[in-house]
C-alpha positions as CSV (number, residue, x, y, z in Angstrom):
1,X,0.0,0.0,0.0
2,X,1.7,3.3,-1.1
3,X,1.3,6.2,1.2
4,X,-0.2,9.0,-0.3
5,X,1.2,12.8,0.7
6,X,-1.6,14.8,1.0
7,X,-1.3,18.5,0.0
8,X,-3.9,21.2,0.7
9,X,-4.9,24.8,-0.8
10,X,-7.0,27.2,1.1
11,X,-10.3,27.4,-0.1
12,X,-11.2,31.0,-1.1
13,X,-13.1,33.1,1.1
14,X,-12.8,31.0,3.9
15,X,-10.2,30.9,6.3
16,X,-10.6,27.5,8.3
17,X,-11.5,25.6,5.0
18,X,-8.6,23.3,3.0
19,X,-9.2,21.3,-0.1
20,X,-7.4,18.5,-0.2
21,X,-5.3,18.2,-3.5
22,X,-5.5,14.5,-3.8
23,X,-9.4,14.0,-3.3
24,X,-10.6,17.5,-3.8
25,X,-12.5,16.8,-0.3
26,X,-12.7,20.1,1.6
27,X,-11.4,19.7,5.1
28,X,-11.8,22.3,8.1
29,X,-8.8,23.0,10.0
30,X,-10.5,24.7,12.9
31,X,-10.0,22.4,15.6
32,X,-11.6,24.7,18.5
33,X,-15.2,23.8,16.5
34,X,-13.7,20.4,16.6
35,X,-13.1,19.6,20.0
36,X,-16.3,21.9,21.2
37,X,-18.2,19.3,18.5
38,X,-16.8,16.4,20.5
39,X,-17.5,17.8,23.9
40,X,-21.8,18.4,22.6
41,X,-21.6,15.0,21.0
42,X,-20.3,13.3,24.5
43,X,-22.5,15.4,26.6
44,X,-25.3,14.6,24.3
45,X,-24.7,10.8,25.0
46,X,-24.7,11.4,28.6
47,X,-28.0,12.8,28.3
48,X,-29.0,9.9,26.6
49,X,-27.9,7.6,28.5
50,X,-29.0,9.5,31.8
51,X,-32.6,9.9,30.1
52,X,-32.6,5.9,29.5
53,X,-31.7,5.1,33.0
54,X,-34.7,7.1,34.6
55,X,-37.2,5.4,32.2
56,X,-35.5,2.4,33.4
57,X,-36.3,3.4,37.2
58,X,-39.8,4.8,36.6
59,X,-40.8,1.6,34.9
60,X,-39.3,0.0,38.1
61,X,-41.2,2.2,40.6
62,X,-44.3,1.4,38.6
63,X,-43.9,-2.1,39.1
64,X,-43.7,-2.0,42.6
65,X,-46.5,0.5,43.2
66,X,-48.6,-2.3,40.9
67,X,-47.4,-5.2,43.1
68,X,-47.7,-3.3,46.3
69,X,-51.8,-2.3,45.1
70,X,-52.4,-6.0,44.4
71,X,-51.1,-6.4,48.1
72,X,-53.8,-3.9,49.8
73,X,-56.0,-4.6,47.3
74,X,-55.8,-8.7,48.2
């Protein structure tokens, strides 16, 4: 596999914007928008996953409530 050295011209009118040579695939060199992209995307998971876990323990709850009703209830 031959290794390919990439070159890259800026893309007119804006600054954070390459193109690469080889592909002509434009590639953003800000890496602030980058890493701020990667912190949403992670907090965004834990969100997720936070949100999954109290559906988890709601659905728990509710299951005890029913089985503590069928108690009283005899």
């Amino acid at each position: 596999m031959a290794i390919v050295k990439t070159e890259y011209a800026k893309v007119e009118g804006h600054s954070s914007l390459l193109r690469d040579e080889h592909s002509t695939g434009i590639v953003s060199s800000d890496t602030n928008s980058y890493e701020l992209y990667k912190k949403r995307r992670e907090s965004f998971r834990n969100q997720k996953n936070e949100i999954n876990t109290l559906k988890n323990e709601i659905g728990e709850i509710k299951e005890l409530l029913h089985t503590l009703i069928e108690k009283v209830n005899g």
